[in-house]
PyMOL CGO cylinders between C-alpha atoms (Angstrom):
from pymol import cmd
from pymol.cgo import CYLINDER

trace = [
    CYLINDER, -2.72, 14.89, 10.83, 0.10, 12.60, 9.89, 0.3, 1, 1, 1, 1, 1, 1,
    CYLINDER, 0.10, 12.60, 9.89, -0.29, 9.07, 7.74, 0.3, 1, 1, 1, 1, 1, 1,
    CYLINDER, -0.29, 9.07, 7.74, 0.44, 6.20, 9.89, 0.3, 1, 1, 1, 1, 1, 1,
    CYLINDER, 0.44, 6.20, 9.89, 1.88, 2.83, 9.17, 0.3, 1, 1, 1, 1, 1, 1,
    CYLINDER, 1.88, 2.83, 9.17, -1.28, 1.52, 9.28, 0.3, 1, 1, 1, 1, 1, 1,
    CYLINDER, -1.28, 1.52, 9.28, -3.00, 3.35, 6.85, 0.3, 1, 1, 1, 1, 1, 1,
    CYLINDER, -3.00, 3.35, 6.85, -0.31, 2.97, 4.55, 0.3, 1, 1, 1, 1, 1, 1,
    CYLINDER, -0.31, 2.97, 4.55, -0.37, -0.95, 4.75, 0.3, 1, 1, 1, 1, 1, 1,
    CYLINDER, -0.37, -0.95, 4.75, -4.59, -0.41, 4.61, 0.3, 1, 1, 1, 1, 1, 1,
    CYLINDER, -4.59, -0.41, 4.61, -3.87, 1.23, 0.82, 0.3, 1, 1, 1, 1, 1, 1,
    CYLINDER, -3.87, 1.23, 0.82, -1.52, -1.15, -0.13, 0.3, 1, 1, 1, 1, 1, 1,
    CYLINDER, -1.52, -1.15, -0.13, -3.25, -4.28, 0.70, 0.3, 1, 1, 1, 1, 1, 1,
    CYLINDER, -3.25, -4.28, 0.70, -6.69, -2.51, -0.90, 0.3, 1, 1, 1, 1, 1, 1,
    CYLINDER, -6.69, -2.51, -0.90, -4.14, -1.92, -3.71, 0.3, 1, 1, 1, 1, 1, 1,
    CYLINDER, -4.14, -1.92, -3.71, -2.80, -5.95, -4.06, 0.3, 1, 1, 1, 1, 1, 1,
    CYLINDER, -2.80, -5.95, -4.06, -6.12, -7.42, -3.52, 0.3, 1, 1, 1, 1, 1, 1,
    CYLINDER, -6.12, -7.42, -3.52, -8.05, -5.31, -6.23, 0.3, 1, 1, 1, 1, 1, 1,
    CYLINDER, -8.05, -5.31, -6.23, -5.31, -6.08, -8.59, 0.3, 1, 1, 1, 1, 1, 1,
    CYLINDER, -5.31, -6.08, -8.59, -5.42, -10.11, -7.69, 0.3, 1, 1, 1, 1, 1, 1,
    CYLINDER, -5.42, -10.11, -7.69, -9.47, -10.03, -8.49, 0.3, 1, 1, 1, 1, 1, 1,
    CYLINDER, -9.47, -10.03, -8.49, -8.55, -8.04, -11.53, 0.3, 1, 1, 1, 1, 1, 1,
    CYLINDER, -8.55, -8.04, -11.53, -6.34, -10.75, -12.64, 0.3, 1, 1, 1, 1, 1, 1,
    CYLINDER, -6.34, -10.75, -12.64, -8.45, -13.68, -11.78, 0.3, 1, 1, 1, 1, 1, 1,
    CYLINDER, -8.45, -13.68, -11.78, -11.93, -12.20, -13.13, 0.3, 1, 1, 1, 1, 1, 1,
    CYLINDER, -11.93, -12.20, -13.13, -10.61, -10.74, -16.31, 0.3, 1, 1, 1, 1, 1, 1,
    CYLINDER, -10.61, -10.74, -16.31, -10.29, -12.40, -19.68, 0.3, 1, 1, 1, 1, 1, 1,
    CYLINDER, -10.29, -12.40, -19.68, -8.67, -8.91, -21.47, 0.3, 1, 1, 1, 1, 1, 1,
    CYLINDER, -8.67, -8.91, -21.47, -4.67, -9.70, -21.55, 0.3, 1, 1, 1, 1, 1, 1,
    CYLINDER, -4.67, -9.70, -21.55, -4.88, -5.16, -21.10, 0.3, 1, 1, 1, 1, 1, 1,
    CYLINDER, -4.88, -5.16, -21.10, -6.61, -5.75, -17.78, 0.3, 1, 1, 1, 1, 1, 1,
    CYLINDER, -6.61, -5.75, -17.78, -4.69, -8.29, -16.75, 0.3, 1, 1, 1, 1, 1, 1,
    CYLINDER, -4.69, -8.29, -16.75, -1.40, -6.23, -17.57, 0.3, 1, 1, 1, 1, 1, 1,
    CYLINDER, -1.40, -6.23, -17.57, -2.99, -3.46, -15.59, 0.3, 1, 1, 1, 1, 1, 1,
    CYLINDER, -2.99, -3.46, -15.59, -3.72, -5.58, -12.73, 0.3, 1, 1, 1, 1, 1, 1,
    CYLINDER, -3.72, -5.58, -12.73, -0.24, -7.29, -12.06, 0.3, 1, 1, 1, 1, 1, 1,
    CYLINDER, -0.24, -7.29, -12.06, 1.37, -3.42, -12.11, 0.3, 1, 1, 1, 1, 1, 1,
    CYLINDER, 1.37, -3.42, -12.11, -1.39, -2.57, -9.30, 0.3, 1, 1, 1, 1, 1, 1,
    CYLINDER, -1.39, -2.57, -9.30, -0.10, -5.67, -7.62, 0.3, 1, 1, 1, 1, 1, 1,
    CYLINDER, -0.10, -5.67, -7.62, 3.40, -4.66, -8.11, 0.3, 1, 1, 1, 1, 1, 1,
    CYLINDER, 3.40, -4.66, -8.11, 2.58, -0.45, -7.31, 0.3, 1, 1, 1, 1, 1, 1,
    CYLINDER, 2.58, -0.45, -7.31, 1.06, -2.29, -3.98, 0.3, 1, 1, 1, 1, 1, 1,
    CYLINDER, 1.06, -2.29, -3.98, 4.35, -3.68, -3.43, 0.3, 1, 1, 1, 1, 1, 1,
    CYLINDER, 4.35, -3.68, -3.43, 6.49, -0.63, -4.23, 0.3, 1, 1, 1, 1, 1, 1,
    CYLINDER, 6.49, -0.63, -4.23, 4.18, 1.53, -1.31, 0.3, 1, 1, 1, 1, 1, 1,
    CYLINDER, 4.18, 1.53, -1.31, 5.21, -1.04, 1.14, 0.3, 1, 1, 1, 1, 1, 1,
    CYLINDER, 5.21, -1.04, 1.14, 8.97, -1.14, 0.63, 0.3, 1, 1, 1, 1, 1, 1,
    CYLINDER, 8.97, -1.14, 0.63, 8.24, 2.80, 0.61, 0.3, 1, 1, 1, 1, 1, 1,
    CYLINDER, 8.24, 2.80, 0.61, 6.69, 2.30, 3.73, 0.3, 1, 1, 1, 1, 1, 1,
    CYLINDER, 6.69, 2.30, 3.73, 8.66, 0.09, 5.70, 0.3, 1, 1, 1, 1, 1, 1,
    CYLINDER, 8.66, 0.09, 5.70, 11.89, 2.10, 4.68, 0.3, 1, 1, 1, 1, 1, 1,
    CYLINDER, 11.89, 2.10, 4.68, 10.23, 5.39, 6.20, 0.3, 1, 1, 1, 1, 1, 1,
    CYLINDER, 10.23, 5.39, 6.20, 8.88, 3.95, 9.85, 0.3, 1, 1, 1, 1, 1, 1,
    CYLINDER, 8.88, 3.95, 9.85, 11.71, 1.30, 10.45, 0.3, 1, 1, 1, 1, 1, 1,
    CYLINDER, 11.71, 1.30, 10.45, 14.80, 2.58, 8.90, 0.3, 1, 1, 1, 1, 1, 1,
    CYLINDER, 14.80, 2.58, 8.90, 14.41, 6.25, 8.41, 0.3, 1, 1, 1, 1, 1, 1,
    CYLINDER, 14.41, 6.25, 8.41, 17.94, 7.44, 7.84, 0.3, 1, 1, 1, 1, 1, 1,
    CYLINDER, 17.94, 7.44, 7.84, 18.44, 4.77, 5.19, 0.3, 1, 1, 1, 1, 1, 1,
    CYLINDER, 18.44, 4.77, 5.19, 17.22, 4.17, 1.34, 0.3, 1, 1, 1, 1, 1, 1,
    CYLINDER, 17.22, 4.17, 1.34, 17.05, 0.24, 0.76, 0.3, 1, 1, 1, 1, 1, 1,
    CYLINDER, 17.05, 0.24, 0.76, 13.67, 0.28, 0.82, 0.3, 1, 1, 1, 1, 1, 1,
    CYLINDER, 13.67, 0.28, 0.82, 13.76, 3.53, -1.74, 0.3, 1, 1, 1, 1, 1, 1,
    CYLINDER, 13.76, 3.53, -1.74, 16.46, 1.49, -4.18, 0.3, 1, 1, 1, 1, 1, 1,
    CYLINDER, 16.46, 1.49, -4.18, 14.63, -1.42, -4.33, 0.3, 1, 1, 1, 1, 1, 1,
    CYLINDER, 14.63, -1.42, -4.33, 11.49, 0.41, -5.43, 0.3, 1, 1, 1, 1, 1, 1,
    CYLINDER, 11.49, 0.41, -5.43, 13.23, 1.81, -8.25, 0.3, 1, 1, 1, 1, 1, 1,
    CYLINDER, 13.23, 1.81, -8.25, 14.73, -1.71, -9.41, 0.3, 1, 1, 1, 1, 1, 1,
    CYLINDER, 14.73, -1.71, -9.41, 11.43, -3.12, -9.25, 0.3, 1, 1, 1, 1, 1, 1,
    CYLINDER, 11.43, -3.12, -9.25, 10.08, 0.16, -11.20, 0.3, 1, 1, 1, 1, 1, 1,
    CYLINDER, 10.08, 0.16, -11.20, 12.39, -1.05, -13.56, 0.3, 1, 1, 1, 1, 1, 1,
    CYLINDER, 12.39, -1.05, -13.56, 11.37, -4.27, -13.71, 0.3, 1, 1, 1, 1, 1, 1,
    CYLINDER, 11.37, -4.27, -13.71, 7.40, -3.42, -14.29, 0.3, 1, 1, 1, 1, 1, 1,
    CYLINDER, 7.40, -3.42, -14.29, 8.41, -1.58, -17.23, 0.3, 1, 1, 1, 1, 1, 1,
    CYLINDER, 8.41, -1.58, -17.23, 10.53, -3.97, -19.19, 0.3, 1, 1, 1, 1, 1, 1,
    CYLINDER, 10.53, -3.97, -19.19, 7.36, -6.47, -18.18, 0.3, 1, 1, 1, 1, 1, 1,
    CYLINDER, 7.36, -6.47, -18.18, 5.02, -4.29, -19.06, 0.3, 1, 1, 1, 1, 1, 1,
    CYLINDER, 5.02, -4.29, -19.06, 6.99, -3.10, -22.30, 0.3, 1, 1, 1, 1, 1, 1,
    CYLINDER, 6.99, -3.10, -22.30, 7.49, -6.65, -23.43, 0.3, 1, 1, 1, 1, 1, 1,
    CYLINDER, 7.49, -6.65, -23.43, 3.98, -7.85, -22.36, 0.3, 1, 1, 1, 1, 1, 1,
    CYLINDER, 3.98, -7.85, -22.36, 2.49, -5.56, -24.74, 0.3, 1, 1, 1, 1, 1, 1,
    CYLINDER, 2.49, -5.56, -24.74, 4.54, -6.30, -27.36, 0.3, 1, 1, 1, 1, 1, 1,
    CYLINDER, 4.54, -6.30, -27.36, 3.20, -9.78, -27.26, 0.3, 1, 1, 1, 1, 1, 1,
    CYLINDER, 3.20, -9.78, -27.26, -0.19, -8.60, -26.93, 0.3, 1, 1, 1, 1, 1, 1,
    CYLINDER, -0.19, -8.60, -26.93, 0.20, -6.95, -30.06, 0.3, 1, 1, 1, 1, 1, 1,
    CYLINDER, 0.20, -6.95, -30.06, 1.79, -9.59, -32.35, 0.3, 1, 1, 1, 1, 1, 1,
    CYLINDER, 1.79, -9.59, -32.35, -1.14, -11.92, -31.03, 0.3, 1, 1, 1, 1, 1, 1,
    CYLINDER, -1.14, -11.92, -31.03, -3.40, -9.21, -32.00, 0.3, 1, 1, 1, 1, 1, 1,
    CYLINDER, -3.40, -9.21, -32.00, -2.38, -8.96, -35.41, 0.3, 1, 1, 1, 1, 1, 1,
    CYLINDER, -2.38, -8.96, -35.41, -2.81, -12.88, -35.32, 0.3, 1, 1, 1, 1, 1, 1,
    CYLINDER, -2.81, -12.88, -35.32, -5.96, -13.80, -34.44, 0.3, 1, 1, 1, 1, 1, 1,
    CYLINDER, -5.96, -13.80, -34.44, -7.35, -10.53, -34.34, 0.3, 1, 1, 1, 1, 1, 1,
    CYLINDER, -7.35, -10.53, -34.34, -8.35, -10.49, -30.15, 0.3, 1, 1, 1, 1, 1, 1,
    CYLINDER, -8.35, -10.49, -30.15, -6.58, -9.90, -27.34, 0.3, 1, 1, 1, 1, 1, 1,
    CYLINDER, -6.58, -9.90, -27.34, -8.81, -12.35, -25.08, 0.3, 1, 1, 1, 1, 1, 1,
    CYLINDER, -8.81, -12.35, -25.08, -7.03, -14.91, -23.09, 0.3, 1, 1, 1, 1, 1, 1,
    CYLINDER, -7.03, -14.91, -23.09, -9.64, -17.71, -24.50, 0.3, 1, 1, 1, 1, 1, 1,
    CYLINDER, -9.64, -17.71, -24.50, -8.70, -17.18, -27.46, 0.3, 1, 1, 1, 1, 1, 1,
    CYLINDER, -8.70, -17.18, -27.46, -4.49, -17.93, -26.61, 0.3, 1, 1, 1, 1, 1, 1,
    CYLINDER, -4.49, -17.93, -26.61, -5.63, -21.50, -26.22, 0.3, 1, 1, 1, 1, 1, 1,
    CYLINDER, -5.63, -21.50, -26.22, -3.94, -21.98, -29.66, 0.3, 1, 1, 1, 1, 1, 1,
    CYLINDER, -3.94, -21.98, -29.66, -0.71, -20.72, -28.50, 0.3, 1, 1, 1, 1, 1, 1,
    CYLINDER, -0.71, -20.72, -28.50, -0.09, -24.11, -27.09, 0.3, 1, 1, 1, 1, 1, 1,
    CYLINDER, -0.09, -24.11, -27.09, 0.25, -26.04, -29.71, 0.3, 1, 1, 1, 1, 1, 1,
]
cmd.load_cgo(trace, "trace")
């Protein structure tokens, strides 16, 4: 039995709208770093998939995956690296608590 288009796009958008009520209904800054790289995996499968049914002998779809693999990790590598010097700060990593990051 092969995967179809379909059930490709039916795991990606499961994929994008977990991680956008991950991001809206958690106050960890961890979960909400998780969360944006399930939004951004979502978006790697569909390049992925779009690359495979409509332009099979080509790889634009595949290079662009990799630049925005790239791209999640610097984020990700620099997100936590915030996370941490806030953490040694005020001793949380709970968005609530960032309020006094504005001033």
């Amino acid at each position: 039995m092969e995967v179809g288009l379909t059930h490709i796009l039916f795991l990606s958008t499961a994929l994008f709208f977990i991680g956008v009520y991950g991001f809206l209904t958690r106050r960890n800054t961890i979960t909400m770093l998780m969360a944006i790289e399930l939004l951004l995996n979502s978006v790697n499968i569909n390049f992925i998939a779009f690359n495979k049914y409509l332009y099979g002998g080509k790889l634009e779809g595949v290079f662009f995956t990799l630049f925005l693999i790239a791209i999640a990790a610097a984020e990700a590598a620099v997100a936590i690296a915030i996370i941490i010097n806030f953490y040694r700060n005020y001793k949380s990593i709970d968005v609530e608590d960032a309020d006094s990051l504005k001033w």
